[in-house]
N, C-alpha and C positions, 0 to 999 in steps of 0.2 A: 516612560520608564527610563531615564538619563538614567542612575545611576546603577541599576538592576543588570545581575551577570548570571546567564543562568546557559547549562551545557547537558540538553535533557535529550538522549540518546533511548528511540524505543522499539522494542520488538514487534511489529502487528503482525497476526496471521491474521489471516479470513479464507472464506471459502467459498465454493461453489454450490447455488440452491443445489439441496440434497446429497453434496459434497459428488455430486454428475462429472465425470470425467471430460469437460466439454475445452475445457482449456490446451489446444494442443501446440506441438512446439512453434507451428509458424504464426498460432497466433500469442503465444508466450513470447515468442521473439521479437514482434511490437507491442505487446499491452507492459512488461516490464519498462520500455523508454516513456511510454507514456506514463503510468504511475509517477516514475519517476519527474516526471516534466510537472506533473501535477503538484505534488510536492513541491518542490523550486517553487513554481510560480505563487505558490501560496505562504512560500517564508520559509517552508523549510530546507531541510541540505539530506537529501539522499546520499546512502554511505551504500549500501547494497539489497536488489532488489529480485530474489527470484521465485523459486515455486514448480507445482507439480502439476499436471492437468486436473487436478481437484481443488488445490487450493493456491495461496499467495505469500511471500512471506515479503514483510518492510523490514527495513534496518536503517533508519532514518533521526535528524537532528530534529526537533520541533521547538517551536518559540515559546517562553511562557505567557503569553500576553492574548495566547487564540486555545481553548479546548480541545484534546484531541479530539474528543467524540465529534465536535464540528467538523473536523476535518473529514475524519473517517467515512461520517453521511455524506461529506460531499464527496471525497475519493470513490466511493461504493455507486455513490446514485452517477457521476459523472463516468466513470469508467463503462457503466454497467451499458449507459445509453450509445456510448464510442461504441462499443462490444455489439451493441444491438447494429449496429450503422454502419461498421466497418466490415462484417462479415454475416455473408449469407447466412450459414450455417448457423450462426449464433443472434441470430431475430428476436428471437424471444427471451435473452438472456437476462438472468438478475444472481446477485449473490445471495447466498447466506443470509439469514438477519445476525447480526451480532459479529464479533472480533473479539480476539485474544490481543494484549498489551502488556509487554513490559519493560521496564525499565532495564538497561545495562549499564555497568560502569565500564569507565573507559577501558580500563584493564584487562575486559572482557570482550569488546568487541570484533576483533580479529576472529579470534573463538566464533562468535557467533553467526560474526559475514560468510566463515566458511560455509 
């Protein structure tokens, strides 16, 4: 894609099976750096990254050249197994099936990081 210029800024929520309040601050306080590291490492540019103990919200850069939905299986199934591995408490963890998306213009994104 030499020549291809593309600046696709998008919203994802998802959530927690059953939207279960399991997400608490001190593990909100490393699953946020990691999403975000996930992201990066896979092309995109994390702008802002937070959430409630039910669910998650992205605010992120993505490439056009990879599908979100690719991502998102992988961010959900890779998070989910961190989640299962990094805390006792959360062993048996999985998200949501599904995710909310949308796109923002730049104009908007401040607004929305808040």
């Amino acid at each position: 894609m030499g020549s291809t210029h593309t600046r696709l800024l998008f919203h994802v929520v998802f959530a927690t099976h059953e939207r279960e309040r399991r997400l608490s601050a001190p593990v909100r306080e490393r699953l946020f750096p990691y999403l975000g590291g996930f992201i990066r490492n896979e092309g995109g540019v994390p702008v802002q990254i937070g959430g409630m103990p039910d669910h998650v919200h992205l605010l992120f850069y993505w490439r056009a050249d990879r599908a979100l939905s690719d991502l998102m299986r992988d961010l959900k199934r890779g998070s989910s197994r961190w989640l299962s591995e990094s805390f006792e408490e959360l062993r048996a963890f999985h998200w949501q099936e599904g995710y909310a998306a949308f796109t923002v213009s730049e104009s908007q994104k401040d607004r929305v990081a808040e």
